[in-house]
C-alpha positions, 0 to 999 in steps of 0.5 A, spaced: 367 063 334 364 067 340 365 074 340 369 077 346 365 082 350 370 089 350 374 091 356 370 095 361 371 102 362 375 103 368 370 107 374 370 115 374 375 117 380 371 122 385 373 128 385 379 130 390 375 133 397 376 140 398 382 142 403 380 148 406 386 152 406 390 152 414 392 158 416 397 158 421 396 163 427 398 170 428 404 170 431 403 174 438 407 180 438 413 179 443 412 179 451 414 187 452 411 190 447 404 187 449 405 189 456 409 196 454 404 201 456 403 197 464 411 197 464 411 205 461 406 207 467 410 203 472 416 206 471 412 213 471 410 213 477 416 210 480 420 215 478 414 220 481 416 217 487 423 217 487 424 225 485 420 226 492 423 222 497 430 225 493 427 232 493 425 231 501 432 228 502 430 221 504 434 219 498 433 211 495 442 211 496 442 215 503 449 219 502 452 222 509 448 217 512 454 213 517 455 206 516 460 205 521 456 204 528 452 199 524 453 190 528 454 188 520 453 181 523 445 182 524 445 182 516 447 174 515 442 173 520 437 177 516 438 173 511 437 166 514 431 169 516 428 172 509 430 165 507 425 162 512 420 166 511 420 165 503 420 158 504 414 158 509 411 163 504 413 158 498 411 151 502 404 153 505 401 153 498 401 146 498 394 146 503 391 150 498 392 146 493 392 139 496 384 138 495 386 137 488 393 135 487 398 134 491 404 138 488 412 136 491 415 141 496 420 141 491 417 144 485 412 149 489 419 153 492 422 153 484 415 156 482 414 160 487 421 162 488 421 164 480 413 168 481 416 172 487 421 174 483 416 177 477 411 180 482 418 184 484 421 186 476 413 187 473 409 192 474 402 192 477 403 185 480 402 183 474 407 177 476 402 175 481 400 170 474 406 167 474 406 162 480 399 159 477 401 159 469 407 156 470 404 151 476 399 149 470 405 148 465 408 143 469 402 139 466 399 133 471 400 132 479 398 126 483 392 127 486 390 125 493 386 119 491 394 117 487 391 118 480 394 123 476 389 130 475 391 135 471 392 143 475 388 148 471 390 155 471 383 157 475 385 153 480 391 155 481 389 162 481 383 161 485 388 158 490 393 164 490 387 169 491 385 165 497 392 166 499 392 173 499 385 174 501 389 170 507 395 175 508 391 182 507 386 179 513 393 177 517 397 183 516 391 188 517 389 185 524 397 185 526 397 193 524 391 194 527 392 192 533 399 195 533 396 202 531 392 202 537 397 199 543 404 200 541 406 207 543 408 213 538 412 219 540 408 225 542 406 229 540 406 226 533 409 229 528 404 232 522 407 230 516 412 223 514 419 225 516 421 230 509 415 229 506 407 232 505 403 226 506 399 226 512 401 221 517 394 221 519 391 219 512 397 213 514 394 211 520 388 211 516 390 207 511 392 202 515 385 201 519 383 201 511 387 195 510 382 192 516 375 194 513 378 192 506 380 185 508 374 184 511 369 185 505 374 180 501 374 175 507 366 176 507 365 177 499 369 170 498 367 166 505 360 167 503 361 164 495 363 159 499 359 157 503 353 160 500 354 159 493 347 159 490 344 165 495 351 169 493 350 169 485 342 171 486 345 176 490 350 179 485 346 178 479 340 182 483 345 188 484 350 188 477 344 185 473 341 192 474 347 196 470 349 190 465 347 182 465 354 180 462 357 183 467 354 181 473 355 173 470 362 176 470 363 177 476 359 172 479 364 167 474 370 171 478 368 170 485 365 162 485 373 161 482 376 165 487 372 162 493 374 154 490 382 157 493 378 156 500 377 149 500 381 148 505 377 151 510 372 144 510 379 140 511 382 142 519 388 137 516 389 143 510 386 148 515 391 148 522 397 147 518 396 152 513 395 158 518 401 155 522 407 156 517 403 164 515 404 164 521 411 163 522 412 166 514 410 173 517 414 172 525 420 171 521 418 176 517 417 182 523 423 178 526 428 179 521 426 186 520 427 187 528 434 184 528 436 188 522 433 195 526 437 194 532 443 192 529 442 199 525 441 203 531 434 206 530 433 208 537 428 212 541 429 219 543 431 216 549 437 211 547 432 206 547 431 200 543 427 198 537 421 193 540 417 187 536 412 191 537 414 197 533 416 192 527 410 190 527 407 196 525 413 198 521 411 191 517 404 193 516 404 200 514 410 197 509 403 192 506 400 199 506 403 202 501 406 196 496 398 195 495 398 201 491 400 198 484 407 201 482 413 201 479 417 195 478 422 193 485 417 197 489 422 202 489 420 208 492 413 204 495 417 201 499 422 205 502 415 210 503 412 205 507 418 203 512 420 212 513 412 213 515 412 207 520 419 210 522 416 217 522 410 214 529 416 212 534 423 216 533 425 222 532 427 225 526 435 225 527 434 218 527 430 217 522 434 220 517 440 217 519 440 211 523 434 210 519 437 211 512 441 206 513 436 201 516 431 202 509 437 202 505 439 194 507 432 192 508 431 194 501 437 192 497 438 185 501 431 183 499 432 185 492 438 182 492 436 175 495 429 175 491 434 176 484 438 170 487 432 166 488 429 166 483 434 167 477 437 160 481 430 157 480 429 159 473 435 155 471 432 150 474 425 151 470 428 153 463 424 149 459 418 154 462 419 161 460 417 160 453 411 158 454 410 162 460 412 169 456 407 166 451 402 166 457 402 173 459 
């Protein structure tokens, strides 16, 4: 009788893999605790300049000032031309983008509506990131070949300083020349109407504006064209003092100058200049009607000319480039009183002129709310993930 073998052992089962354990990510502190001390400083500073524009009786809410000669119907047309010039300014990032992506009109007023808005409320133009973070939020856009390309933050970025780069140039050179041409009152006066600050040291800052937009135009042009030469150049120089950060700052400005492709495009190039164009004349226009229908006049009872808005809209860029406080209150109101102060005399800057700020200012805080507040519910599966982000 043949014997059966035994059953065969079963064969070991390898030893369970070792599970690293995952840890999930810090939570990230909320949104105003991490920008606190930005937000702290801003409102410092805007207080700083509240308590002086109060102390010398230019006050942010003008009392005994007279509202009852103003043509109240130049501020619906004010705001038909902040409306223009906010839509031009929103539109006209198309050509900085379309080398890459070809983003619809409708999406580029939403975000740029909502990043204006931000640029307004945060502190230190910390909401300049917005545009371009949400932008890159949005996912992918058709590109100009029809496929489907991916928007990075650092294109857009690139092409939101290229855009800025753009305004500095064109809003000094109109300064400028205002300053030169365009007569003031004399003598002219020592001081800002009210206030201790030289309008000599304005007039200064203005030509300032000029030189300094020239370098970044220089600075950025030369990384374009010139992009191997510029980043020798730059490592030569900063290499001296510390390789990272000369590498650093070559990264950065490689990535700014991609915003000026469209230089290399006239389809993108002609274009783009027009619609800045037509942004600042509605802007300068809009300022004018809205002067004129608040009576700010000469010493002789003339009337406010396109070329003195000009100059009042340029020293206003002066003095918003200071990194302040939330609103640009008191920034704003300082920038308007001193182009103010070169043209009129002080009766009138104080009363005429009182009103004038005070409407200018409270109508574009207003609209750019509205704006933006209208454009955010319209985007609001965006503001998690762009509190996230910054």
């Amino acid at each position: 009788m043949a014997s059966s073998s035994p059953p065969a052992a079963p064969a070991p089962s390898p030893p369970p893999a070792f599970i690293s354990p995952s840890f999930p990510p810090p939570p990230q502190a909320p949104f105003l605790r991490r920008h606190a001390g930005k937000f702290l400083a801003s409102a410092l500073i805007g207080i700083g300049l509240v308590a002086m524009l109060q102390k010398s009786g230019l006050k942010i809410l003008p009392t005994g000032v007279s509202f009852a000669t103003i043509r109240w119907w130049t501020l619906p047309i004010y705001v038909v031309t902040l409306t223009g010039m906010n839509f031009f300014r929103a539109t006209r990032w198309r050509f900085l983008l379309r080398k890459v992506v070809d983003v619809p009109l409708r999406r580029l007023v939403i975000v740029s509506w909502i990043g204006f808005a931000a640029i307004l409320l945060m502190p230190f133009r910390l909401g300049e990131f917005v545009r371009p973070y949400m932008l890159r939020s949005g996912g992918k856009a058709p590109g100009r070949d029809g496929q489907m390309q991916t928007i990075s933050l650092t294109m857009a970025t690139g092409s939101v300083v290229a855009e800025r780069v753009a305004d500095l140039a064109y809003l000094s050179i109109v300064l400028a020349i205002a300053l030169i041409f365009v007569p003031t009152v004399q003598p002219l006066p020592m001081s800002i109407v009210g206030l201790d600050v030289p309008l000599e040291r304005v007039r200064q800052a203005g030509f300032g504006m000029l030189g300094l937009s020239a370098i970044a135009v220089t600075v950025i042009a030369v990384y374009y064209f010139a992009r191997e030469w510029a980043r020798r150049a730059t490592l030569a120089v900063f290499g001296l003092v510390s390789r990272p950060l000369g590498e650093k700052l070559a990264s950065m400005a490689e990535k700014f100058a991609d915003g000026l492709h469209f230089l290399g495009h006239i389809g993108d190039a002609i274009p783009f200049l027009l619609e800045t164009t037509a942004y600042w004349f509605l802007n300068v226009l809009g300022m004018w009607i809205l002067a004129w229908g608040c009576n700010v006049v000469h010493a002789d009872g003339t009337a406010i000319t396109l070329a003195e808005s000009c100059s009042l809209m340029g020293l206003l860029g002066v003095t918003i480039l200071v990194p302040g406080p939330p609103g640009l209150l008191g920034v704003f109101q300082l920038g308007i009183y001193a182009g103010m102060t070169m043209y009129y005399p002080e009766s009138i800057v104080i009363q005429a002129g009182a009103a004038y700020v005070f409407l200018l200012y409270a109508t574009q805080f207003i609209w750019t709310l509205v704006a933006g507040g209208g454009c955010l519910l319209l985007e609001r599966n965006s503001v998690q993930t762009l509190k996230k982000g910054l």
